[in-house]
C-alpha positions in Angstrom: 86.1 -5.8 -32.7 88.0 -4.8 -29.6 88.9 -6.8 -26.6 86.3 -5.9 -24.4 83.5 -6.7 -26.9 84.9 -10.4 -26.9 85.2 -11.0 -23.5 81.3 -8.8 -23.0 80.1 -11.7 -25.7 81.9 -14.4 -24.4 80.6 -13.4 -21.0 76.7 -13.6 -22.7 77.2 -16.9 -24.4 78.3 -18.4 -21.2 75.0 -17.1 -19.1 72.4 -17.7 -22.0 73.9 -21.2 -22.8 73.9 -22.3 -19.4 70.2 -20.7 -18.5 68.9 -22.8 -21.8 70.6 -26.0 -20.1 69.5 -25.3 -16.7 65.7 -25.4 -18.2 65.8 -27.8 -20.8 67.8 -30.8 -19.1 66.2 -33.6 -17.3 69.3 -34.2 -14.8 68.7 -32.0 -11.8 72.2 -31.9 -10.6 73.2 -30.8 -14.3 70.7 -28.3 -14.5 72.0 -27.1 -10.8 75.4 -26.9 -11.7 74.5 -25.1 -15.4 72.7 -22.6 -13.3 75.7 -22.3 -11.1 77.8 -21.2 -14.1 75.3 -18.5 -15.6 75.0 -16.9 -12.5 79.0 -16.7 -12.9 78.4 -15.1 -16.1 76.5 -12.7 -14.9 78.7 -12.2 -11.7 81.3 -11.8 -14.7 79.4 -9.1 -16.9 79.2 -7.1 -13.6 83.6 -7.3 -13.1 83.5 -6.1 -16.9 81.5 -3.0 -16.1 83.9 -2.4 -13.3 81.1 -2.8 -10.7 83.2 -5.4 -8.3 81.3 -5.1 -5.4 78.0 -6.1 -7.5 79.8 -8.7 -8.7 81.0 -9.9 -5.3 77.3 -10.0 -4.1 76.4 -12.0 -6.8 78.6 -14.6 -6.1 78.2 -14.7 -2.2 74.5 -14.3 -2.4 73.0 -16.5 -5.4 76.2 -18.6 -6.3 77.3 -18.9 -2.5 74.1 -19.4 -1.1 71.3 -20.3 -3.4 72.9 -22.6 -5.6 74.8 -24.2 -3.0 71.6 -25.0 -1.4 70.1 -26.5 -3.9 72.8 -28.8 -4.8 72.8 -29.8 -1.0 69.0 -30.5 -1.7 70.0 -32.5 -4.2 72.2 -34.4 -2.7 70.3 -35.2 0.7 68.0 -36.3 -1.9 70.4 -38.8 -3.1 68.9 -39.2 -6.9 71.5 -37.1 -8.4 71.8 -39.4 -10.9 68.2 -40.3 -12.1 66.5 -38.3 -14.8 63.5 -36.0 -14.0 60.0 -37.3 -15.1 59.2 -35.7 -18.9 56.5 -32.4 -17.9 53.2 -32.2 -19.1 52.6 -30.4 -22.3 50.1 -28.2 -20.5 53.4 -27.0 -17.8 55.8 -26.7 -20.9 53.1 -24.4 -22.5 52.7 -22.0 -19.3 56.3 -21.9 -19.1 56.9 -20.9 -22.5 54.6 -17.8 -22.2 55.8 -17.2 -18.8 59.2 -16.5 -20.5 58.0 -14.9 -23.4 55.6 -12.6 -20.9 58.9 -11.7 -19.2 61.2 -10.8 -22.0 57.8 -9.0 -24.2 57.7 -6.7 -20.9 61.7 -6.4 -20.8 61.8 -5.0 -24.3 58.9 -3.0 -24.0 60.4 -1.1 -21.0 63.5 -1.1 -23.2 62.1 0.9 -26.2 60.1 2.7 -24.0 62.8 4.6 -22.0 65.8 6.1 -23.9 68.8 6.1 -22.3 70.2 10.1 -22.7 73.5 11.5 -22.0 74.7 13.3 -18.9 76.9 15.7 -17.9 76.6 15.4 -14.4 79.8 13.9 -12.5 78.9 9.5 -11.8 79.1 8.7 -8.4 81.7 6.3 -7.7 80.6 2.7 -7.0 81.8 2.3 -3.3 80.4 0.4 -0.9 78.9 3.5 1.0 77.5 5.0 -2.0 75.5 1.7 -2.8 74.4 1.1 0.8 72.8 4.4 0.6 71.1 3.9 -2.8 69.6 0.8 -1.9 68.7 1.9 1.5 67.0 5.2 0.0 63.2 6.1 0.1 62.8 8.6 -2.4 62.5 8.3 -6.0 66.2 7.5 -6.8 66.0 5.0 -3.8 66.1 1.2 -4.1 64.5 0.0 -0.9 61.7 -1.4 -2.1 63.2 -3.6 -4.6 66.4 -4.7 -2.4 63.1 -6.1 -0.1 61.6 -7.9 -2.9 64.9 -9.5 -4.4 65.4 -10.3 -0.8 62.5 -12.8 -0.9 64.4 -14.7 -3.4 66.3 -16.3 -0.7 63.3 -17.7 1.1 61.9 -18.8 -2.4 64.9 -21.2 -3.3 64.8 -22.2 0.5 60.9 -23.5 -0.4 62.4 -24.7 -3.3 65.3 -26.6 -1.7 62.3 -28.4 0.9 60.6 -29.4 -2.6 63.4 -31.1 -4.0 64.3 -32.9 -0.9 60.7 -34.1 -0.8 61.0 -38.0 -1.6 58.2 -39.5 -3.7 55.9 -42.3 -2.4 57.3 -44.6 -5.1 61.0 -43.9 -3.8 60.1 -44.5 -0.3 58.5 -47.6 -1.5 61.7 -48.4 -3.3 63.6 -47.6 0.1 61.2 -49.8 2.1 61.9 -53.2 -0.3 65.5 -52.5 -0.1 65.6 -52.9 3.5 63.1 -56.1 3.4 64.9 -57.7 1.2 68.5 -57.1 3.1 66.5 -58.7 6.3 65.7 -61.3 4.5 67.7 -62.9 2.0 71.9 -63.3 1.8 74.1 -61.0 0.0 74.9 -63.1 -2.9 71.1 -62.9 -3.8 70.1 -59.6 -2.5 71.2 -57.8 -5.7 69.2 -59.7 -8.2 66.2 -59.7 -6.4 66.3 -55.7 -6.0 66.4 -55.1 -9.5 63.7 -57.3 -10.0 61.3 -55.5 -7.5 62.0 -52.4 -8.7 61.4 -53.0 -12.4 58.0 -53.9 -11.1 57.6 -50.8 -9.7 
């Protein structure tokens, strides 16, 4: 086994581990930070097929931006600490076949398209010859889907406004806190805020 295969596998352990974290854990600023680091994998898979300016959009777009965003979310929030609320079975269901939906469809588009030689000359990977790919409207062109990944940056902002979203039982929470630092002395206050929110 060469070199390149270890770092290529090393590169794919680190992006499925942390995706299987991101989803499975019930601490959101863990599963933001384990989502920062398989986006780094894959940032890192691109530098191994030698396409750095792939790469670099990778990590100024969804590790520079999106992730970033949400861990600011998370921290305006300030519950980075508290575990998320277990999911319905029903949601855990959906999302399992929502997965499995995705990688069925992945595979069959795999085995149904077989990757051929060429003896045509690549086209170097510059920054010019991208732009003018993505940009394109014929049949080689990616416009349409550089549009629809595009959205993706609105979607995590929705998702950012969702997070930051405080509960009614954490505003209540908020609310006692500030009664009870009105009301009774510092030596006392403590006590009696653990109490009311255990009753909660």
């Amino acid at each position: 086994m060469s070199g390149a295969t270890i770092i290529f596998y090393l590169l794919a352990a680190l992006t499925l581990g942390s995706g299987v974290i991101a989803v499975t854990t019930r601490h959101i600023f863990r599963a933001a930070i384990s989502l920062l680091f398989s986006l780094i994998g894959v940032a890192g898979i691109y530098f191994w097929l030698d396409y750095q300016f792939i790469a670099a959009v990778q990590i100024v777009v969804y590790v520079g931006g999106i992730v970033v965003l949400i861990i600011f979310s998370i921290f305006l929030t300030q519950q980075s600490g508290e575990k998320l609320p277990g999911q319905k079975i029903s949601r855990l269901v959906f999302s399992g076949l929502a997965a499995f939906c995705g990688f069925a469809l992945t595979i069959v588009q795999v085995l149904q398209h077989s990757f051929t030689g060429s003896t045509a000359t690549p086209v170097s990977p510059t920054v010019r010859n991208i732009g003018e790919e993505l940009l394109a409207l014929d049949k080689n062109g990616y416009a349409l889907p550089f549009e629809v990944v595009s959205m993706l940056l609105l979607a995590a902002m929705i998702g950012c406004i969702v997070i930051a979203i405080r509960t009614p039982a954490a505003l209540k929470k908020d609310l006692i806190r500030e009664e009870i630092n009105m009301i009774l002395p510092s030596e006392e206050k403590n006590l009696v805020v653990e109490e009311e929110i255990r009753g909660l």
